[in-house]
N, C-alpha and C positions, 0 to 999 in steps of 0.2 A: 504494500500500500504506500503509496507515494505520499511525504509529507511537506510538500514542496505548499508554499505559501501563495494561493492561485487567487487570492478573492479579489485580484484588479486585473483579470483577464477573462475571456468568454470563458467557457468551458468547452472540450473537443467531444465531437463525438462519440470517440473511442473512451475517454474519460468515463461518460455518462453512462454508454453499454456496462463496462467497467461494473460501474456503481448498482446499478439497475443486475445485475449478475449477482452480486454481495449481497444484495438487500433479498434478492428473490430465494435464494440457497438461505440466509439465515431465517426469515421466515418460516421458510418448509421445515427446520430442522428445529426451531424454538418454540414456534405460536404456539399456546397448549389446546389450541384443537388443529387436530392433524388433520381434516377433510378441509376446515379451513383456510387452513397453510397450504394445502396443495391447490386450491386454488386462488388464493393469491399470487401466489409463484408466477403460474398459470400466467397469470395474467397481468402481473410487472413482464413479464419476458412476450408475453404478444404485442405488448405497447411500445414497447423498446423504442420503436422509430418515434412514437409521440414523448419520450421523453428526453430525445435527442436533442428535439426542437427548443429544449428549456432553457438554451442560452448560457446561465447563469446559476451558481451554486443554490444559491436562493430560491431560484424559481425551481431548480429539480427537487429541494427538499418541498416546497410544496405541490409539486404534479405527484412526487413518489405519496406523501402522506395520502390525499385523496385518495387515490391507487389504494391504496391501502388500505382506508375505510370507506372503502364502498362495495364492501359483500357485506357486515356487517356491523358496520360505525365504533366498533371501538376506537375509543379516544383515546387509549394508551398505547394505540400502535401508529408508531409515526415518524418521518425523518426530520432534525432539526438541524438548523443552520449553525454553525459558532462562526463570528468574525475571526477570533483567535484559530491559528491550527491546532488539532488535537496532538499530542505528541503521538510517536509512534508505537509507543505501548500503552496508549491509552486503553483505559479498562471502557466504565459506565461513568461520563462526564457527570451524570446527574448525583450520583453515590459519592462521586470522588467531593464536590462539592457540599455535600450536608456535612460535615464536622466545621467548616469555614457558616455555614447556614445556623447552624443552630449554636453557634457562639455568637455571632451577630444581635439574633430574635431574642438573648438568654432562654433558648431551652424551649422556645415556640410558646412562653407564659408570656401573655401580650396585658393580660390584665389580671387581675385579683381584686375584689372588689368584696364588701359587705355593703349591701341597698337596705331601703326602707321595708322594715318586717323583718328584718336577721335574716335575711336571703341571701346567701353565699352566689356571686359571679365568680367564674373561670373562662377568660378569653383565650382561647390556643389560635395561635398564626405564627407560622405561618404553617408549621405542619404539625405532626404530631413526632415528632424525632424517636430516635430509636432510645433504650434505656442508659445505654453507654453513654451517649452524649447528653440528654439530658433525663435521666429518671430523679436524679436528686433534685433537680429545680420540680417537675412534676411532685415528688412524693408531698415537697413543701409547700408545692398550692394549693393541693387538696386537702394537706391536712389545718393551714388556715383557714378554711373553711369548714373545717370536719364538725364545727358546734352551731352551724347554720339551720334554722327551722327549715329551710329548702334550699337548693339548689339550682341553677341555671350554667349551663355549660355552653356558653358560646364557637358553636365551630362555624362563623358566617364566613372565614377568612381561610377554612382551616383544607390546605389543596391536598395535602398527601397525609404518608403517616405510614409506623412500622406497626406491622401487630404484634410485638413483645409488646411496646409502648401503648396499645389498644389495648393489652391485656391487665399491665400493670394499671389503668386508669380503672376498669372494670372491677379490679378488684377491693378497689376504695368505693363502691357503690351496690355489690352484690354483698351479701351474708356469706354466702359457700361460693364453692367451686363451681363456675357456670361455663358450658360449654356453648362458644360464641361463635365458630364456625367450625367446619373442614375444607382445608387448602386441597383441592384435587390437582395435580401436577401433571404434565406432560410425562417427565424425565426421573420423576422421583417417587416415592411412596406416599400416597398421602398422608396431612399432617395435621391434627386437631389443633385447634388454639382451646386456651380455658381461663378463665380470670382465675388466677393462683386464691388457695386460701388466708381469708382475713389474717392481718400479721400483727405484731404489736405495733402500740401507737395508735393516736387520734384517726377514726376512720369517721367518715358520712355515713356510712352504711345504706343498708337496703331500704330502711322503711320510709322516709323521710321524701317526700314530693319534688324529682327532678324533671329540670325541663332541657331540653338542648334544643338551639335557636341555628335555622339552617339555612342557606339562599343557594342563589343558581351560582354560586362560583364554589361551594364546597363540593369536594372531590376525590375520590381516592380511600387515601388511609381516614379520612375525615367521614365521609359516607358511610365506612365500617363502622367506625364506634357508634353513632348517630341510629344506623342501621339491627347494630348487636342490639344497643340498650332498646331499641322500639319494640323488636320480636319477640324480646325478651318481657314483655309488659314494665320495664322497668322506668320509661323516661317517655316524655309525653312532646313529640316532633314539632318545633312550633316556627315557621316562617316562610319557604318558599322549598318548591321538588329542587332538588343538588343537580348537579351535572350528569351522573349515570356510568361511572367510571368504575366498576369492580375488580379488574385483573391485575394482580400485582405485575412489573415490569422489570427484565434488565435490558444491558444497553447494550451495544457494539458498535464502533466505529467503523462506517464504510468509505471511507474519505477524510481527507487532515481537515474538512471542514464539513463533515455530514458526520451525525450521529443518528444510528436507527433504534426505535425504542419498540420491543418487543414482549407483549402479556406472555408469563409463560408460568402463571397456575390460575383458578378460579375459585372462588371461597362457596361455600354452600353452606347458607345457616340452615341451624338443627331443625329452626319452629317453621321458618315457612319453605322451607326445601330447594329455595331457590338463593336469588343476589336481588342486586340494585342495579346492574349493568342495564344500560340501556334505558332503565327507565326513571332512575335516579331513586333519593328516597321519597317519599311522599308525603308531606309532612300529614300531621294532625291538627293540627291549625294552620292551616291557611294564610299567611299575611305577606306583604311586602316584606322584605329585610330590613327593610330600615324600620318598623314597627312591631318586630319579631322581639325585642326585648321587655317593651311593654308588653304586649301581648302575654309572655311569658312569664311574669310579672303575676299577673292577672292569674291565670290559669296552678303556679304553687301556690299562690293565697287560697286558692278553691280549684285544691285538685278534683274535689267530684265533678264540679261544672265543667272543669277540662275535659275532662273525659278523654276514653280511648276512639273516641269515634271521631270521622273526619269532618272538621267545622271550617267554612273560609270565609273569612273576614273582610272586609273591605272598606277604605278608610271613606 
């Protein structure tokens, strides 16, 4: 793979074939559905000549992305542009990035708040970071807030997210041990996730009226928690359907300035046997994002009137 610094010249033909060849072979070999993969393949290598025509690094990372979600829209498969070259052993740009990410965010805690009624807030943005990087700023959010008469969990902001870090948050909110999904893998065995049991120290625990506040830009790792705790009767959805993004992803470099991002398992919660892919979460209240806080507000002061059923509000 050539790591020559090209982004002030066309792009060759032979370059793009090139490209369009990398991308099609790791798809086939990663996407965790293999009918799907075979044909998208398929079907990057019949367009070749239409991808030729993209001029520009830029513009092939957007013909290949289309390409690519249009058998079935996933938004986690996609080729992205860097102005920087990738180096030549570049891994997953996006991975390599999050220890630089969640030192920046401290730890993706964007807020901590006590409101009016001893209503504990938790804002996470930008993600939900892995444990490593930040579980010790998490364990100390939640447990500021562990003497809260309710709860509100902010993920309007929140794009991604690991599920260790999904699980550790779960388990400052469940009583026992809850199983929150299973990871089905193309390449691997599948893998349960579970919120570990209650540990010592300040917890929120189970009983207590939570609400998690959601809009159309949450996504990802963000969608899982939001997603665990609804199926789970445990937290009551209050703001706008999320993006629809379930497949976890790694990356591969097919160019010193293309990165291909490729879903390679899919989660299946226990309760309703399916995801969010595709159709996002759906809240249970209804609202604009930007009135999802009040709203939320509202509905732990009187969890019964909240209810689990779906209510849309409109200002």
């Amino acid at each position: 793979m050539t790591t020559l610094d090209t982004r002030d010249r066309p792009a060759t033909q032979i370059e793009i074939a090139d490209v369009v060849e990398r991308t099609a072979r790791l798809v086939d070999e990663h996407y965790v559905f293999p009918d799907v993969a075979a044909r998208l393949a398929a079907l990057l290598r019949a367009d070749v000549d239409r991808h030729r025509r993209a001029g520009s690094w830029p513009a092939l990372a957007g013909t290949l992305t289309r390409a690519l979600q249009s058998v079935n829209g996933d938004r986690h498969l996609g080729v992205r542009f860097h102005e920087q070259p990738l180096p030549e052993d570049s891994g997953d740009p996006l991975a390599d990035d999050l220890p630089r990410m969640a030192r920046e965010s401290l730890g993706g805690i964007h807020r901590v708040e006590r409101l009016r009624g001893n209503v504990g807030l938790v804002r996470i943005e930008p993600a939900l970071f892995g444990p490593a990087l930040a579980g010790e700023a998490m364990t100390a959010a939640l447990r500021l807030v562990a003497d809260a008469d309710a709860l509100i969990l902010d993920l309007r902001e929140t794009i991604g997210g690991d599920p260790e870090m999904e699980a550790l948050v779960c388990g400052h909110l469940f009583d026992r041990p809850t199983h929150l999904y299973t990871m089905r893998q193309r390449h691997r065995p599948d893998r349960q996730f579970w919120s570990p049991a209650p540990s010592a120290g300040a917890r929120f625990g189970g009983d207590r009226p939570l609400a998690v506040l959601t809009s159309a830009t949450t996504f990802s790792g963000g969608e899982s928690l939001a997603y665990a705790l609804q199926q789970h009767g445990r937290a009551t959805v209050v703001g706008e359907r999320t993006g629809g993004g379930a497949h976890p992803r790694t990356g591969f470099p097919v160019h010193a300035h293309l990165h291909l991002s490729v879903p390679v398992a899919s989660p299946v919660n226990p309760v309703s046997g399916t995801n969010w892919e595709g159709t996002g979460v759906v809240p249970d209240v209804e609202v604009p994002a930007a009135e999802a806080l009040d709203a939320a507000a509202a509905v732990v002061a009187d969890p019964a009137g909240g209810g689990r059923g779906r209510t849309v509000l409109s200002s």
